[in-house]
C-alpha positions in Angstrom: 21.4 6.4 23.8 18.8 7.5 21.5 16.2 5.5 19.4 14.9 6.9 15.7 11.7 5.1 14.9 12.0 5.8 11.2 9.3 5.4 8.8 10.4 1.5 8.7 8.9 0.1 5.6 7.2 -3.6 5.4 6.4 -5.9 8.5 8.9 -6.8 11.2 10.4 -3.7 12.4 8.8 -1.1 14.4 11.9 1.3 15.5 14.6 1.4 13.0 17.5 2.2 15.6 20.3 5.1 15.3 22.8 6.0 17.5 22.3 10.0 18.2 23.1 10.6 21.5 23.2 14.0 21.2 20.7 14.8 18.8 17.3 16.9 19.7 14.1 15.5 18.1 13.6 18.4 16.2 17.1 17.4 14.5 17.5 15.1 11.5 19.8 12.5 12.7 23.3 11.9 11.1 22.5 9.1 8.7 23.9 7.5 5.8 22.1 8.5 2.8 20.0 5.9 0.7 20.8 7.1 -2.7 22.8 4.2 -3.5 20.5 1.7 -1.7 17.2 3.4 -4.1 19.2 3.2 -7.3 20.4 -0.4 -6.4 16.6 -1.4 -5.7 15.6 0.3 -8.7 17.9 -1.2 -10.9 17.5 -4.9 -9.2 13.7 -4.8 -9.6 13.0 -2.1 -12.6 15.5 -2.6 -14.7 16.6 1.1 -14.5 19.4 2.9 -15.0 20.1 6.4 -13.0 19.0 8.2 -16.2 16.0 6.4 -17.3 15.0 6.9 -13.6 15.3 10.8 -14.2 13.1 10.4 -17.4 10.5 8.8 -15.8 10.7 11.1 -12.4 9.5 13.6 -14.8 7.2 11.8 -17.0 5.5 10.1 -13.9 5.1 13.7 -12.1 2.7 14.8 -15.0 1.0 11.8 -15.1 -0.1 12.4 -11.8 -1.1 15.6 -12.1 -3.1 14.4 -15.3 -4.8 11.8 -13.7 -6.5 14.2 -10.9 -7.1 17.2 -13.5 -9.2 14.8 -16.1 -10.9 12.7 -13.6 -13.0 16.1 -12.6 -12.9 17.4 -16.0 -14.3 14.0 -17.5 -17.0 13.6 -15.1 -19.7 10.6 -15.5 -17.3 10.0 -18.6 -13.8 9.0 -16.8 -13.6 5.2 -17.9 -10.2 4.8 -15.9 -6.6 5.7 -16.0 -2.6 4.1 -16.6 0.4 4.9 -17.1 2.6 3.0 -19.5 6.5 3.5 -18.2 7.4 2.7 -21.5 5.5 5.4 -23.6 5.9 7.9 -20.6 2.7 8.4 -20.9 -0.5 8.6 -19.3 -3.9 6.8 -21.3 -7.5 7.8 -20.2 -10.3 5.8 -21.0 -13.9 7.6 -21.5 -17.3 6.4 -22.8 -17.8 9.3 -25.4 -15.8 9.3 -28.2 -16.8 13.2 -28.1 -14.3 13.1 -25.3 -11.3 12.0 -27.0 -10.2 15.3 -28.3 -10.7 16.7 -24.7 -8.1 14.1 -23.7 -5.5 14.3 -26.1 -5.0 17.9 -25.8 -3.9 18.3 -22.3 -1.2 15.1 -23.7 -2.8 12.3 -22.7 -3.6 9.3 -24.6 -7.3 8.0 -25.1 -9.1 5.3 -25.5 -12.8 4.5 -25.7 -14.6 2.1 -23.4 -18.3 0.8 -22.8 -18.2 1.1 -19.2 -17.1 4.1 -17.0 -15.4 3.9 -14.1 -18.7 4.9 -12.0 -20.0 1.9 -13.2 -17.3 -0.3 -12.8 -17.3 0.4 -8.9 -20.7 0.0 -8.1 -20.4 -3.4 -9.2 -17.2 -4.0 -6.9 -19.3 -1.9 -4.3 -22.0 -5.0 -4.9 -19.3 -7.4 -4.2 -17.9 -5.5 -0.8 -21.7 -5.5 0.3 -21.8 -9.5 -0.7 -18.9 -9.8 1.2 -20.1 -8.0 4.6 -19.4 -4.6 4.0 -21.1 -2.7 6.0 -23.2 0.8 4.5 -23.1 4.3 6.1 -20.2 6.3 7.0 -17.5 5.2 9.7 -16.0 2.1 10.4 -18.7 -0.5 11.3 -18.0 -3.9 12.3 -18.3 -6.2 9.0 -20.6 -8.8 8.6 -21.4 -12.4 7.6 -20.2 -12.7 4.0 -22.1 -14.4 0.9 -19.5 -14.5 -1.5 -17.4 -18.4 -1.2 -14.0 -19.3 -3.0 -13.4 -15.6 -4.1 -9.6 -14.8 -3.6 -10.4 -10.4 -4.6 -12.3 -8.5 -6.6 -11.0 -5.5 -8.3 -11.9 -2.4 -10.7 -9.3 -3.3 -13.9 -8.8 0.1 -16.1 -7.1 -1.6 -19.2 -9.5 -4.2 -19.7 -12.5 -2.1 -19.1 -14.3 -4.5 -16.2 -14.2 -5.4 -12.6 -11.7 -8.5 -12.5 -12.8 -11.2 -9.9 -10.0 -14.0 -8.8 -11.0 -17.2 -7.4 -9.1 -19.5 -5.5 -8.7 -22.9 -7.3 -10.6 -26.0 -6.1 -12.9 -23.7 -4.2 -16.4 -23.6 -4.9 -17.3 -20.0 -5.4 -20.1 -17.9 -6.1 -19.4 -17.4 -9.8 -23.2 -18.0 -11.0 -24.2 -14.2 -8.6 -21.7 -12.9 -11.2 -23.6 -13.7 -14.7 -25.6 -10.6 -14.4 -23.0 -8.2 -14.9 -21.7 -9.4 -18.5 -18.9 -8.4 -20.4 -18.1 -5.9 -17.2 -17.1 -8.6 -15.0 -14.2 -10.5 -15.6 -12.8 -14.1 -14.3 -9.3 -14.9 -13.2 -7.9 -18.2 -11.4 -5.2 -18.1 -8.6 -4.2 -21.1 -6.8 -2.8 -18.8 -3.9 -5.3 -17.3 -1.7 -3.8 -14.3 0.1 -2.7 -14.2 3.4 -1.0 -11.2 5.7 3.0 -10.8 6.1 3.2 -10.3 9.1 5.2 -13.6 10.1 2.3 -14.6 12.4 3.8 -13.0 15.2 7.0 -14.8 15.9 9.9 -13.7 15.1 11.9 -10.8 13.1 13.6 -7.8 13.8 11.4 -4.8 14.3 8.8 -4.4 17.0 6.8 -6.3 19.0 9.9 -8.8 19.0 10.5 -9.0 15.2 6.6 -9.4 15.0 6.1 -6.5 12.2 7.6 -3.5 10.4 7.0 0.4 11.3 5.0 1.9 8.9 5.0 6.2 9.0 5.5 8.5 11.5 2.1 11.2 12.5 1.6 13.5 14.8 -0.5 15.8 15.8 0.6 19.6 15.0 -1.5 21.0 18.2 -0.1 18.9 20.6 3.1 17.5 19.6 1.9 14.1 20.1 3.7 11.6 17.9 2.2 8.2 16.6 2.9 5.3 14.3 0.9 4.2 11.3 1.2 0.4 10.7 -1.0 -2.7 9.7 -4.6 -3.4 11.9 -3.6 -7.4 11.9 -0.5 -6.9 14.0 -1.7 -5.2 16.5 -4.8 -5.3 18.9 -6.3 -2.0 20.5 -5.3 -1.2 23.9 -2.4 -3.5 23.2 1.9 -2.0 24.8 3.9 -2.1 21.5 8.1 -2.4 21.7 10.4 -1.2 20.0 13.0 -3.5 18.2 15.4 -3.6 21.3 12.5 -4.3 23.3 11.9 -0.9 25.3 8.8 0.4 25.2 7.5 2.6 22.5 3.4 3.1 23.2 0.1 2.0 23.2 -2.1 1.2 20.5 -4.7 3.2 20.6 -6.7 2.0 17.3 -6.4 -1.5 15.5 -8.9 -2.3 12.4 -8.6 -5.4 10.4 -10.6 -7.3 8.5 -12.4 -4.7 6.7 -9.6 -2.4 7.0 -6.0 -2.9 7.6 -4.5 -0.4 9.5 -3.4 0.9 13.0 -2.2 4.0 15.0 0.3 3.4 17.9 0.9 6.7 20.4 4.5 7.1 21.5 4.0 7.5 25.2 8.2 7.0 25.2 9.0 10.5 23.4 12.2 11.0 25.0 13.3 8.0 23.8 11.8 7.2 20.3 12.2 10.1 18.0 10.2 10.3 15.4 10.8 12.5 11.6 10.1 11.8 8.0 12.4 9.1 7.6 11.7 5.7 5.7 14.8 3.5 6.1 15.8 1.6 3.1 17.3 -1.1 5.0 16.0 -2.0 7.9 17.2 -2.1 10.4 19.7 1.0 10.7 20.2 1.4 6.8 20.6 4.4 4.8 16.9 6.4 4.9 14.7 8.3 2.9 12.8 11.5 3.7 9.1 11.4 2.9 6.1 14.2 2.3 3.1 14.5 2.0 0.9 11.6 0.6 -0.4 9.6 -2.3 -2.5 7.9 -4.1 -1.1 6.9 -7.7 -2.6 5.5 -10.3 -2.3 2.1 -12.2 1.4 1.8 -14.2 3.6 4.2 -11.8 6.2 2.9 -9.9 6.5 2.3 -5.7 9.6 0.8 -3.7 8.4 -0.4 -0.1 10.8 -1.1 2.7 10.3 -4.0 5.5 12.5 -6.1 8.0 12.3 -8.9 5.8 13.3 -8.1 2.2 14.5 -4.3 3.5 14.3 -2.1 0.0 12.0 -3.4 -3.0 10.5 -1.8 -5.9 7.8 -2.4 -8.2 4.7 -1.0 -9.8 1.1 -0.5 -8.8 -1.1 -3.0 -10.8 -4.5 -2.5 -9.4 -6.5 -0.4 -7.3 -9.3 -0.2 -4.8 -9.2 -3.8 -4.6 -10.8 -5.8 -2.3 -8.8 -8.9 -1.0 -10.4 -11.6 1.3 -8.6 -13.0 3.5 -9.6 -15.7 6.1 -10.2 -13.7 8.4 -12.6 -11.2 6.6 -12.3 -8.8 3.5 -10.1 -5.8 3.6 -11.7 -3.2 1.0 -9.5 -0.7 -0.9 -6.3 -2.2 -1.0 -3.4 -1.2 -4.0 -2.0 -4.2 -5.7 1.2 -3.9 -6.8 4.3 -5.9 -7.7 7.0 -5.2 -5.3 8.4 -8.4 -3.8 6.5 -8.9 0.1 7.3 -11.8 2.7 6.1 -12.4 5.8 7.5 -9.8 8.9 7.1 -7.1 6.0 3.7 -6.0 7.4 2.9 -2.7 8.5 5.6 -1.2 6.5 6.3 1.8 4.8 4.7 1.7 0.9 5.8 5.3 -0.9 5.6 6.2 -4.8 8.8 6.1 -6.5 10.8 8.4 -8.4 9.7 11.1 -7.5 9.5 12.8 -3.9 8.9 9.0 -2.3 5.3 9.9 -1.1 3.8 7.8 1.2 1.6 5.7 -0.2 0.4 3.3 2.7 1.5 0.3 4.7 1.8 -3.3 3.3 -0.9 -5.6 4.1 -0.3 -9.1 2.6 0.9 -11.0 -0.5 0.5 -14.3 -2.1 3.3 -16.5 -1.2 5.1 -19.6 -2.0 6.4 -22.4 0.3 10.1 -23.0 -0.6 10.9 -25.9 1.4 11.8 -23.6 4.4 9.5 -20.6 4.7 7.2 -18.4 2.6 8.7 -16.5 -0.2 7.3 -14.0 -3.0 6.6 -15.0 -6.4 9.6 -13.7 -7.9 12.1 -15.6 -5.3 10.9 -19.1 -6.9 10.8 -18.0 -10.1 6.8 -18.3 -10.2 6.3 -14.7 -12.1 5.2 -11.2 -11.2 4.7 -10.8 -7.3 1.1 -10.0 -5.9 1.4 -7.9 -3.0 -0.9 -5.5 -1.4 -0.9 -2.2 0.9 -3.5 -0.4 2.5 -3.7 3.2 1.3 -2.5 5.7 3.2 -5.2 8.2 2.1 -7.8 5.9 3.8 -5.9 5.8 6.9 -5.5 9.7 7.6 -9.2 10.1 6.5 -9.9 8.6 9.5 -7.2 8.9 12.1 -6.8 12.7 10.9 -10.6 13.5 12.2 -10.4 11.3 15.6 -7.1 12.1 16.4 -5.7 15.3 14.9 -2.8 13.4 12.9 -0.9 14.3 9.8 2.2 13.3 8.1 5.3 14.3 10.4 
């Protein structure tokens, strides 16, 4: 019998298993379709219907496109981006009102700001240094931090200032932030973040149930396939199983804190086959088939799949965000609102509605005891979810160079 390790979506399963003995890996495998299991998603957690999800397809496409096109064309101006699902549209912020026109002509909407977005993240770039970051190019080892009681730090768009959480009943560091004025802004959580990957004991995905899959690389030269999942379930050096327990590969890179992200080698080809498939409900669900990659801006909409809460959708609600956990800081994370639970970690994140473009693989959440085990905020009723991935972009920046991977 054959394996597919599909592009399994949040923590707790690391090969997706299909029946296909008779299927060649360059072969997509006979699968049922996930149309019905994307619009259910959509309609459970957006609110959509099949044609307002064709609306938006559209309207979110252009947005895109925008984004990138202004961003260079505004220069030292660019005060931020978002797009609003219920306008369809796309709103720039810049810092010269001599700008505005510039905007609204290629159909965007715009809005003047005080700070721009340059500015914006040096001051979160202060607060990564703060926190250990360290300078220069590669990944270093991180150091001894200086911030205390600081949940994450992130660049907010719509409010025009870096918004900093802190973790109730903590002392923190809030005095170091005075300084930065009306540009720094103060939030209180009383959950501080922690990683989903069901601390490594139990689930159904790989590693024994440990975390999910995230996407599928390889490298074009030599055929080689790997998997992309979350640093902070697994270690380098470390033999990764598959979800029946046979032996997929080695990891041959594992960073967390500071980044969250890892690269497993499929030394077990003829048995793990590998494509562009994100499975929608994991394990052995209906699948999706992925491209290329992004990075979306604030306001567009991303469905994530993982072994414990298989298909969910939200939207993205922050970037480049910093998020310390106990264990260290993990810089450059996307927020967004997708429900995440423990054994969803390492799974597949992709933008939504349009041609499901990975996006990058879930790192944590903040999470709510329910009596019985750790749920997202939504499941007990306690208001939007808070969920994180690593981007994807960040990932292949890296492994791409050291290793020769792309997307499958």
């Amino acid at each position: 019998m054959k394996k597919f390790i599909r592009v399994l979506v949040t923590a707790a399963a690391v090969g997706t298993v299909a029946v296909a003995a008779q299927v060649t890996a360059s072969a997509a495998p006979a699968r049922p379709a996930a149309a019905e299991d994307v619009l259910t998603a959509m309609q459970r957690d957006l609110g959509l219907t099949a044609a307002q999800a064709t609306t938006l397809r559209s309207q979110q496409d252009r947005a895109v496109d925008l984004d990138a096109s202004l961003r260079t064309a505004l220069g030292a101006d660019f005060g931020g981006s978002w797009f609003d699902a219920a306008t369809g549209k796309l709103t720039v912020a810049v810092t010269e009102s001599s700008r505005v026109a510039e905007v609204t002509k290629q159909g965007a909407d715009a809005r003047v700001v005080r700070h721009s977005a340059a500015e914006l993240d040096a001051i979160r770039a202060e607060l990564d240094t703060l926190s250990g970051k360290a300078s220069g190019e590669g990944r270093a080892k991180q150091g001894p931090s200086k911030l205390r009681g600081l949940a994450s730090w992130r660049v907010d768009e719509k409010t025009n200032s870096v918004v900093v959480t802190t973790i109730a009943g903590q002392k923190s560091t809030l005095s170091s932030l005075a300084k930065y004025g009306d540009a720094v802004r103060v939030e209180q959580t009383d959950r501080a973040p922690v990683q989903t990957a069901n601390y490594l004991d139990g689930g159904d995905a790989y590693n024994y149930g440990s975390c999910s899959a995230g996407f599928n690389l390889r490298n074009p030269s030599t055929g080689q396939g790997f998997l992309l999942t979350a640093g902070h379930c697994v270690s380098t050096g470390s033999t990764v199983t598959g979800q029946d327990g046979t032996t997929l590969g080695t990891t041959v890179a594992s960073f967390f804190p500071t980044y969250d992200d890892a690269l497993i080698r499929n030394d077990n080809p003829g048995y793990w086959i590998q494509g562009r498939w994100v499975d929608t409900n994991p394990s052995n669900g209906g699948i999706i088939t992925v491209s290329g990659y992004s990075d979306s801006p604030v306001g567009t909409y991303m469905c994530k799949s993982g072994i414990t809460t298989k298909w969910t959708c939200g939207y993205i609600t922050g970037k480049n965000e910093t998020v310390n956990y106990s264990q260290g800081a993990v810089y450059g994370m996307t927020r967004h609102s997708a429900c995440v639970e423990p054994g969803d970690s390492g799974g597949a994140n992709v933008a939504a509605l349009s041609y499901w473009s990975p996006e990058g693989v879930t790192s944590g959440a903040q999470l709510y005891w329910d009596g019985s085990r750790y749920r997202c905020a939504a499941a007990v009723g306690a208001g939007q979810n808070v969920s994180w991935y690593f981007p994807i972009a960040d990932s292949l920046a890296y492994y791409g160079p050291v290793y020769g991977v792309t997307m499958w």
